[in-house]
C-alpha positions as CSV (number, residue, x, y, z in Angstrom):
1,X,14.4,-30.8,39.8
2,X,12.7,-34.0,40.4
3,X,10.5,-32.4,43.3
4,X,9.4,-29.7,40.8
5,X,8.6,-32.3,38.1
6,X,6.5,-34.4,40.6
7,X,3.9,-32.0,41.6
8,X,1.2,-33.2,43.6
9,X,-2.4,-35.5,43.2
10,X,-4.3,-31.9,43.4
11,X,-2.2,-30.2,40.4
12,X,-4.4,-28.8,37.7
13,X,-4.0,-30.4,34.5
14,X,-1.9,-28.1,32.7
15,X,0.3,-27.9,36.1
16,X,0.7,-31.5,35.2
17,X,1.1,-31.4,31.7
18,X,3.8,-28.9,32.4
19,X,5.8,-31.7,34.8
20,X,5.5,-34.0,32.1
21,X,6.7,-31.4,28.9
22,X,9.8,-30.7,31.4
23,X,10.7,-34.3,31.7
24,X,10.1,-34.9,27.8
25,X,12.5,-31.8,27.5
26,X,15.0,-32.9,29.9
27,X,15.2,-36.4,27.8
28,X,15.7,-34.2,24.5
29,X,13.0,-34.6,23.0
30,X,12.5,-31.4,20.9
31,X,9.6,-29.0,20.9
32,X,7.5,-28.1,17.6
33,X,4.4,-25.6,17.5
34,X,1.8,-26.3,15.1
35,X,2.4,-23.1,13.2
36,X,0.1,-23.9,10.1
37,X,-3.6,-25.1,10.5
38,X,-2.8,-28.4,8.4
39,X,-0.5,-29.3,11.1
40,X,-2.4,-28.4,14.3
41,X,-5.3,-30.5,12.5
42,X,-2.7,-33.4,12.2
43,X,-1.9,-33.1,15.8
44,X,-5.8,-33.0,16.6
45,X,-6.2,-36.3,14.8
46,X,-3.5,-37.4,17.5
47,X,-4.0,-39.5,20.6
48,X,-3.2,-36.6,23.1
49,X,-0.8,-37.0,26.3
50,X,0.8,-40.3,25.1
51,X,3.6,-41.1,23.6
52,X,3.1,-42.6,20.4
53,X,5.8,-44.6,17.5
54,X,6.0,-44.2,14.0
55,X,8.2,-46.3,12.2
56,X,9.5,-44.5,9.0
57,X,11.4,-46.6,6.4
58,X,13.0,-48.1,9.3
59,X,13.4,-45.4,11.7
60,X,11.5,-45.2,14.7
61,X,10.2,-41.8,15.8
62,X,8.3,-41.2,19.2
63,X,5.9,-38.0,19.5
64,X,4.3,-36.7,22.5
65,X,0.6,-34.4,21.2
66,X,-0.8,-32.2,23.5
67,X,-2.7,-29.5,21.6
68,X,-4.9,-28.5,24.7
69,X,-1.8,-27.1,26.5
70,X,0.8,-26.0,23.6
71,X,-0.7,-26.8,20.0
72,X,3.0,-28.3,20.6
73,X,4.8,-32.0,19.7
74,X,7.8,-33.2,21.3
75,X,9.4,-35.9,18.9
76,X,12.1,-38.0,19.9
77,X,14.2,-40.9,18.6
78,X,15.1,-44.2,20.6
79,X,17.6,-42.5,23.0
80,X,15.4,-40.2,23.6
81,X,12.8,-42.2,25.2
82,X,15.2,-44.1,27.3
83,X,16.5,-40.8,28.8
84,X,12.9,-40.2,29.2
85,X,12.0,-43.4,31.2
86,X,15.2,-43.6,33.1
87,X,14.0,-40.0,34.9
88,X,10.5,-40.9,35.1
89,X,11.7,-43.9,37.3
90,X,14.2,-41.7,39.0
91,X,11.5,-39.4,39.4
92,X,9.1,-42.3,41.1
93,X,11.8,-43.6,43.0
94,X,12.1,-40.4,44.8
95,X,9.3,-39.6,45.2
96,X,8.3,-42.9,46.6
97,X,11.5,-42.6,48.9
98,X,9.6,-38.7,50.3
99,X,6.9,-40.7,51.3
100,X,8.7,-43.0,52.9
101,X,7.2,-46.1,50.8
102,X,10.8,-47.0,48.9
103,X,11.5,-50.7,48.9
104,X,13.9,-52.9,46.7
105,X,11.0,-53.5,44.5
106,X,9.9,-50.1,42.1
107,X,7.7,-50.9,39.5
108,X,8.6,-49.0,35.9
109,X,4.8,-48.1,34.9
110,X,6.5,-44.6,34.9
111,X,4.4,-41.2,35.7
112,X,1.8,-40.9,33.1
113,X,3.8,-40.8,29.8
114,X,2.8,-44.4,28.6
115,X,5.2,-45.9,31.2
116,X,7.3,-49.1,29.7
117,X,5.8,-48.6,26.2
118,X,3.6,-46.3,23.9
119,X,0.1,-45.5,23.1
120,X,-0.2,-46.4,19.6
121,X,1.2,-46.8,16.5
122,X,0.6,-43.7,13.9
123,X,1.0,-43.9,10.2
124,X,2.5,-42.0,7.4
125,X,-0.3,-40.3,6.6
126,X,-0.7,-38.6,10.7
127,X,3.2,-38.1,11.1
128,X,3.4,-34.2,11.2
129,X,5.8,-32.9,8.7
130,X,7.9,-30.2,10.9
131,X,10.8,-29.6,8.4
């Protein structure tokens, strides 16, 4: 599966995109379509392709925008995004081990998803409401 999600430096963007919604899928994240125009011009609003926090009377909440691709969020809690880094660095361990450049030393700046941390911050007032 890793392969698949890997692609390679020529991919188109949405090929890539795609690599990156089936990790955020694999880490259960769920899905959301901007069904109503009020939310698809929240998600617009959005930093796109990076994950993002929002911190909700104490509850953290990571989202991942890409309107270009889907008109879609993935939104995630805590476990979430450290079943999504654990396969990104699985993912760049193998495919550092394909081309033969594995050593003892990996780095974690992950495949494109914001790596160790986030892109921003949003507030209240961005958070999508997909009840």
């Amino acid at each position: 599966m890793a392969l698949v999600l890997l692609g390679c430096a020529t991919t188109s963007p949405k090929e890539k995109d795609f690599g990156a919604e089936e990790l955020l899928v694999s880490a259960d994240f769920t899905y959301k379509v901007a069904d109503t125009a009020e939310k698809l011009a929240k998600l617009n609003r959005l930093p796109q392709r990076k994950l993002l926090r929002h911190v909700r009377q104490g509850k953290v909440t990571y989202l991942y925008v890409d309107v270009a691709y889907c008109n879609c969020v993935y939104i995630g809690d805590e476990a979430a995004l450290e079943r999504l880094r654990r396969l990104e660095y699985d993912a760049k361990i193998l495919k550092k081990q394909e081309e033969g450049l594995w050593s003892a030393r990996i780095d974690r700046e992950g495949l494109g998803l914001g790596g160790s941390g986030y892109a921003a911050d949003i507030g209240d007032d961005d958070f999508p409401d997909f009840d």
